[in-house]
KOLDOVO-686957 format. One record per atom (N, C-alpha, C): atom name; x, y, z; residue number from 0; residue in one letter. Coordinates in steps of 0.05 Angstrom, whole numbers. Layout:
BEGIN
atom at=CA&c1=X&c2=Y&c3=Z&i=NUM&aa=A
...
END
This chain:
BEGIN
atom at=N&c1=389&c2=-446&c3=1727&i=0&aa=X
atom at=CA&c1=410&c2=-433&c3=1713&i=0&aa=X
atom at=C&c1=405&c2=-431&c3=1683&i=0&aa=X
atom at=N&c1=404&c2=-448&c3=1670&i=1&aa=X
atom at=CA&c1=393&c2=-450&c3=1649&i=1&aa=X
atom at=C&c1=361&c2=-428&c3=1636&i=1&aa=X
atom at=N&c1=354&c2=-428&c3=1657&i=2&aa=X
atom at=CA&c1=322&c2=-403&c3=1652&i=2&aa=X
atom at=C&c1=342&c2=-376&c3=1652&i=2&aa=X
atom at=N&c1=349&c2=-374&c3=1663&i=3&aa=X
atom at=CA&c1=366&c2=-353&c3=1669&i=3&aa=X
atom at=C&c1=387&c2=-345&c3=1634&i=3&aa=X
atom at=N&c1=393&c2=-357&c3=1627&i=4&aa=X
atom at=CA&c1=419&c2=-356&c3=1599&i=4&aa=X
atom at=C&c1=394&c2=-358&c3=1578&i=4&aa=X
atom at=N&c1=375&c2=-379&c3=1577&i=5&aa=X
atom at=CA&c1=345&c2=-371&c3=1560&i=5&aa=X
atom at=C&c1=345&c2=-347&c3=1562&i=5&aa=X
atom at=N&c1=331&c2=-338&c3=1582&i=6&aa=X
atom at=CA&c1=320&c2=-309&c3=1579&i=6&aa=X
atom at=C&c1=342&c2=-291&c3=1572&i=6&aa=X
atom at=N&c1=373&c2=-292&c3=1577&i=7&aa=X
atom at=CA&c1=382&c2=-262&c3=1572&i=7&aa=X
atom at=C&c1=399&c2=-264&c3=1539&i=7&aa=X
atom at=N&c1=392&c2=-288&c3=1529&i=8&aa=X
atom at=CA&c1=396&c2=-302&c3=1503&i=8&aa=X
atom at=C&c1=372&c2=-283&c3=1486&i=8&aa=X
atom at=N&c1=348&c2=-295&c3=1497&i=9&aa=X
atom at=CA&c1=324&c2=-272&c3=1484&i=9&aa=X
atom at=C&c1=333&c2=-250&c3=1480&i=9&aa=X
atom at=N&c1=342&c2=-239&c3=1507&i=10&aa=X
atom at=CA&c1=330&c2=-206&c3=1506&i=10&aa=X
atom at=C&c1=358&c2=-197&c3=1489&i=10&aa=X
atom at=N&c1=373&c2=-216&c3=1480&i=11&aa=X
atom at=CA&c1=394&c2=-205&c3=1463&i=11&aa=X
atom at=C&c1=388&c2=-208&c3=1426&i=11&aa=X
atom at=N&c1=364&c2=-226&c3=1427&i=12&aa=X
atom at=CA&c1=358&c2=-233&c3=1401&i=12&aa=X
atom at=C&c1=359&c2=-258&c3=1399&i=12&aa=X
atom at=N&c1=372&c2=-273&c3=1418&i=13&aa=X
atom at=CA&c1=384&c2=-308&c3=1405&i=13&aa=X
atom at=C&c1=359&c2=-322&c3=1424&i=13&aa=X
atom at=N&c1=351&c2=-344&c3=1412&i=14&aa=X
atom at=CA&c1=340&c2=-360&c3=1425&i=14&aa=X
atom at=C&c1=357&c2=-388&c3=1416&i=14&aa=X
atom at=N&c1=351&c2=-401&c3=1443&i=15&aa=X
atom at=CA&c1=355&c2=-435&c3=1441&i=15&aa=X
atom at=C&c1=338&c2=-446&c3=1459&i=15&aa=X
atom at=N&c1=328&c2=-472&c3=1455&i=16&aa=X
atom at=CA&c1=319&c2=-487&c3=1471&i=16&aa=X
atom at=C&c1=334&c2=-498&c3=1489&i=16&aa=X
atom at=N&c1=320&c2=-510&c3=1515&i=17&aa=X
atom at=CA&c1=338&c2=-524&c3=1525&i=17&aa=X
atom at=C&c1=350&c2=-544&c3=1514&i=17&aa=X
atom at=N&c1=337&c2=-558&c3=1493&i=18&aa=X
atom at=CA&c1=354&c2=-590&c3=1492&i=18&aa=X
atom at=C&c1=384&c2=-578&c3=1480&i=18&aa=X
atom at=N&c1=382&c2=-554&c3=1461&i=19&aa=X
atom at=CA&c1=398&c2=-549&c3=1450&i=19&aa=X
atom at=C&c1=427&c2=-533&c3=1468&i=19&aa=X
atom at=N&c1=419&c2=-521&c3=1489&i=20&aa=X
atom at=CA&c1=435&c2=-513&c3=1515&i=20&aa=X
atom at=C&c1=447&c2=-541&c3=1523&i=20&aa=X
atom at=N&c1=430&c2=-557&c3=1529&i=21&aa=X
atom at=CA&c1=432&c2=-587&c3=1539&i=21&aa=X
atom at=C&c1=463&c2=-598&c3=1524&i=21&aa=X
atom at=N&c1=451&c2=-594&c3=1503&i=22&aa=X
atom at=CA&c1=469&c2=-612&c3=1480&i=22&aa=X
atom at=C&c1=505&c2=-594&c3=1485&i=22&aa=X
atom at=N&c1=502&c2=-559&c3=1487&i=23&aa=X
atom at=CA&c1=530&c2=-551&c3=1476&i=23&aa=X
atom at=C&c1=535&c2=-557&c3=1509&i=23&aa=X
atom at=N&c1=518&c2=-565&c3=1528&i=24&aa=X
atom at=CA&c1=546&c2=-563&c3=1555&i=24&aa=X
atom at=C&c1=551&c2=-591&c3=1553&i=24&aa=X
atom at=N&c1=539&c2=-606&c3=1547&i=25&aa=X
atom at=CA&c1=549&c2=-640&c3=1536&i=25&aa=X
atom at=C&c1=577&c2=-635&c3=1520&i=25&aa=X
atom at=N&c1=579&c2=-630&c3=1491&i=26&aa=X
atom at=CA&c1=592&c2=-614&c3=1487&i=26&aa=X
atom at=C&c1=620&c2=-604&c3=1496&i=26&aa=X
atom at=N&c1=618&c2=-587&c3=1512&i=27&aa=X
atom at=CA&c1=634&c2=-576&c3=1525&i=27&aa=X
atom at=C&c1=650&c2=-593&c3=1543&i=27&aa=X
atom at=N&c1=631&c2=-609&c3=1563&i=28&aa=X
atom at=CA&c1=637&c2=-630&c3=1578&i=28&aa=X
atom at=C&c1=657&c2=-648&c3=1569&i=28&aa=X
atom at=N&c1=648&c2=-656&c3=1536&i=29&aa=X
atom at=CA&c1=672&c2=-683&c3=1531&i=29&aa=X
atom at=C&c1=697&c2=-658&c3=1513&i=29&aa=X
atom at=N&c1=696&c2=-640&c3=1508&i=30&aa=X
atom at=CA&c1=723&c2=-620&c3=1503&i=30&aa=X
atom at=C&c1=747&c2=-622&c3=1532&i=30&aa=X
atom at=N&c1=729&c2=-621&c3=1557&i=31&aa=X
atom at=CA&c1=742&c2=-617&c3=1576&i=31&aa=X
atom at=C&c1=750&c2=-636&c3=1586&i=31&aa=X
atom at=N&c1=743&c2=-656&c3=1581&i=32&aa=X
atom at=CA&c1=756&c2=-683&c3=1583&i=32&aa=X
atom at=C&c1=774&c2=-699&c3=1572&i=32&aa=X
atom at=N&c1=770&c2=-689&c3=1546&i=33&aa=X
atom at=CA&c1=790&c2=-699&c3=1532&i=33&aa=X
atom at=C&c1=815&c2=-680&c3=1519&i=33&aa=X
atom at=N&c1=808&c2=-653&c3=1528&i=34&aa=X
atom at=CA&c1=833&c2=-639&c3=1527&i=34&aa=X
atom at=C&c1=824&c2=-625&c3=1560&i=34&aa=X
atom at=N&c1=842&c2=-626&c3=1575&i=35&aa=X
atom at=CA&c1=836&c2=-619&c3=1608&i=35&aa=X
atom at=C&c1=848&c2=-589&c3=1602&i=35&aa=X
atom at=N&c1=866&c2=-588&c3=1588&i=36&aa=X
atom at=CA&c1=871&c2=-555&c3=1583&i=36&aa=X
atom at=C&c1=861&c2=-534&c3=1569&i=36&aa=X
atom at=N&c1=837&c2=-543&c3=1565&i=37&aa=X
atom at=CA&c1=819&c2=-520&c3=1556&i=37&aa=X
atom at=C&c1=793&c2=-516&c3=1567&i=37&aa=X
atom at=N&c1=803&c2=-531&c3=1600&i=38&aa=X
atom at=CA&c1=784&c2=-517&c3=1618&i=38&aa=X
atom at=C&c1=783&c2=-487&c3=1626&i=38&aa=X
atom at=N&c1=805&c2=-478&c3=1637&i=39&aa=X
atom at=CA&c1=810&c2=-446&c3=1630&i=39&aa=X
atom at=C&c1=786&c2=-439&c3=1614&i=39&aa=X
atom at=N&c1=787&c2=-446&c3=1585&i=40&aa=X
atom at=CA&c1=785&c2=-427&c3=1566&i=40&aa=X
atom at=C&c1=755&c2=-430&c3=1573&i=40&aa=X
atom at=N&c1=742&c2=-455&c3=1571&i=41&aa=X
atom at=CA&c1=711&c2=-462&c3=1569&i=41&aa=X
atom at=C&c1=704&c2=-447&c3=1590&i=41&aa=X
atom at=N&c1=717&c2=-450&c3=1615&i=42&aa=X
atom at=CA&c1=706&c2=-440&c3=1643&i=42&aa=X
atom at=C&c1=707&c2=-402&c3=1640&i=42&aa=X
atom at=N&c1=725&c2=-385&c3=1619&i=43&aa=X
atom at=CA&c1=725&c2=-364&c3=1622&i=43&aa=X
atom at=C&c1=709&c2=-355&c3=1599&i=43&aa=X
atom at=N&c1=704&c2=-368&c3=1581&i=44&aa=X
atom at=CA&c1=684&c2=-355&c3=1561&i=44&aa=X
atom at=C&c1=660&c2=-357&c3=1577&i=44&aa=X
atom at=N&c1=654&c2=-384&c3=1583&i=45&aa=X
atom at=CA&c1=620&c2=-389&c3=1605&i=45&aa=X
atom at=C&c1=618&c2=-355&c3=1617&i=45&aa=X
atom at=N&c1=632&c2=-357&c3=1635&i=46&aa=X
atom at=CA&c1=642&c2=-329&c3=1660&i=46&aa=X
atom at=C&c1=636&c2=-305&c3=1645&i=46&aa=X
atom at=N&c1=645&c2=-303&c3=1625&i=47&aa=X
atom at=CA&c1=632&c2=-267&c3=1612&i=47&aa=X
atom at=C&c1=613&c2=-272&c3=1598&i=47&aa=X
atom at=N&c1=597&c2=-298&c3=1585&i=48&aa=X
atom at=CA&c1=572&c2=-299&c3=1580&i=48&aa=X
atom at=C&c1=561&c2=-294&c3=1595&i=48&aa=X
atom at=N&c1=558&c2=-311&c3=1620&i=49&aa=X
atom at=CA&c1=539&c2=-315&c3=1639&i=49&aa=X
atom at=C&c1=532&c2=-285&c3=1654&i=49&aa=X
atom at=N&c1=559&c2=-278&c3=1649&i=50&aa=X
atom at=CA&c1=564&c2=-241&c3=1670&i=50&aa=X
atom at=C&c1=542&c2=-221&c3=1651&i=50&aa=X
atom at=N&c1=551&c2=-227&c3=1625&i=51&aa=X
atom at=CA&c1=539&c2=-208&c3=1618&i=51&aa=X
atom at=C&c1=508&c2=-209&c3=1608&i=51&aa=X
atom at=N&c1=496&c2=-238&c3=1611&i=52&aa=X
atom at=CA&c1=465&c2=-246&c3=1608&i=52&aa=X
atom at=C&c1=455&c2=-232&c3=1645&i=52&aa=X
atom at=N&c1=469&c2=-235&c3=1654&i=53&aa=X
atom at=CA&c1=462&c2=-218&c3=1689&i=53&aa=X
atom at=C&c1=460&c2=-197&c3=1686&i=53&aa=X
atom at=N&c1=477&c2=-193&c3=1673&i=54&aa=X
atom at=CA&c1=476&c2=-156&c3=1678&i=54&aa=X
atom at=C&c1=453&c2=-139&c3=1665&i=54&aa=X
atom at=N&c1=452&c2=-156&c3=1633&i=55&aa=X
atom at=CA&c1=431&c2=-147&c3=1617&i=55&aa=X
atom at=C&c1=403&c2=-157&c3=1630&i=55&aa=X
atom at=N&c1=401&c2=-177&c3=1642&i=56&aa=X
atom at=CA&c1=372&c2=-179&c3=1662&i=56&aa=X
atom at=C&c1=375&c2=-165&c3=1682&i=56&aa=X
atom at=N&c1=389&c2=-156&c3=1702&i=57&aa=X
atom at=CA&c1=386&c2=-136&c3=1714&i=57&aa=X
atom at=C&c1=376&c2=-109&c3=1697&i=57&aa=X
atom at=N&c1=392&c2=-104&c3=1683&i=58&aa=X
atom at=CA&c1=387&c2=-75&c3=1677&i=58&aa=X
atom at=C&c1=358&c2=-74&c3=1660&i=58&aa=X
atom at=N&c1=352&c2=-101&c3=1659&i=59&aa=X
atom at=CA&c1=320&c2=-92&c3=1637&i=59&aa=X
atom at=C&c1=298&c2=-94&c3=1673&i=59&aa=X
atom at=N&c1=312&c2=-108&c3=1688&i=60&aa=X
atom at=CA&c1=288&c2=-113&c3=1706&i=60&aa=X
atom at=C&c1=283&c2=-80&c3=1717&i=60&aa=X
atom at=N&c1=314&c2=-65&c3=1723&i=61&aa=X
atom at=CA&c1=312&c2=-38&c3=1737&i=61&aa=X
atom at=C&c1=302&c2=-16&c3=1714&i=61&aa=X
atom at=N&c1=300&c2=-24&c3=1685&i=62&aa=X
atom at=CA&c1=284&c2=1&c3=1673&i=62&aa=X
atom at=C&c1=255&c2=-13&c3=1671&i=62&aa=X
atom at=N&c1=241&c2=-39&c3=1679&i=63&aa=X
atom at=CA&c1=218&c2=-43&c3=1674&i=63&aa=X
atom at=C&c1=203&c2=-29&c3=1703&i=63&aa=X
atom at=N&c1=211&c2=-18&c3=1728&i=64&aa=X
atom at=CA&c1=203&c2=-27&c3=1754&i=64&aa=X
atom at=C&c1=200&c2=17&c3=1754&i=64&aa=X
atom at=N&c1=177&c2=21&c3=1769&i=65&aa=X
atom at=CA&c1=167&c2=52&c3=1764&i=65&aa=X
atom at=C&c1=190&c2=62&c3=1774&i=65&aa=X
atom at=N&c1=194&c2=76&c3=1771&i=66&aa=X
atom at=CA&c1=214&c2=102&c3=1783&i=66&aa=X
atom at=C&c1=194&c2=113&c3=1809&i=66&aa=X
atom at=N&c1=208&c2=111&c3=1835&i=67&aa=X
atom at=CA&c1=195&c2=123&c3=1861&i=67&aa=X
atom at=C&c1=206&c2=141&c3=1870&i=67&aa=X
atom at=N&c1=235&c2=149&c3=1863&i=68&aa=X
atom at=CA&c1=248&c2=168&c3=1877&i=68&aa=X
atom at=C&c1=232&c2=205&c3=1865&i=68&aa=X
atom at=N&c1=224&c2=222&c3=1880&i=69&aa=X
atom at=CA&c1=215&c2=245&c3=1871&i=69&aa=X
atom at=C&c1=188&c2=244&c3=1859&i=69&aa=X
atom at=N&c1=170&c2=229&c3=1873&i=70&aa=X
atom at=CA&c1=140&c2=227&c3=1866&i=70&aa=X
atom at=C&c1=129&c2=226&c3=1893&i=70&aa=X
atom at=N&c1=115&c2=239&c3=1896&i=71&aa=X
atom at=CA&c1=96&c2=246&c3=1920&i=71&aa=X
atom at=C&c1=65&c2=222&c3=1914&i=71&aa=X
END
């Protein structure tokens, strides 16, 4: 999971390391613990990051891959 949010972090310009990924879901973890009501929020920001690091690796994988439709 984490290779996955690296790479679509790149292809957006941002890089982090893991430790540093490591560190903000740590982070996040003791927010959610110590306020339980801003699981929602943590859990729905994650959700359209994560949506949209997929989408943007999809869509670089389907313009890297040849076009076959209408080639003999």
């Amino acid at each position: 999971m984490t290779d996955v949010v690296e790479k679509g972090l790149k292809r957006i310009g941002i890089t982090m390391s893991k430790p540093v990924l490591g560190i903000l879901c740590i982070i996040f973890g003791v927010i959610v613990l110590v306020i339980p009501q801003s699981l929602a929020i943590i859990v729905g920001i994650f959700l359209l990051i994560e949506g949209v690091l997929l989408l943007t690796e999809y869509a670089e994988l389907t313009r890297q891959q040849p076009s076959t439709s209408g080639q003999s």
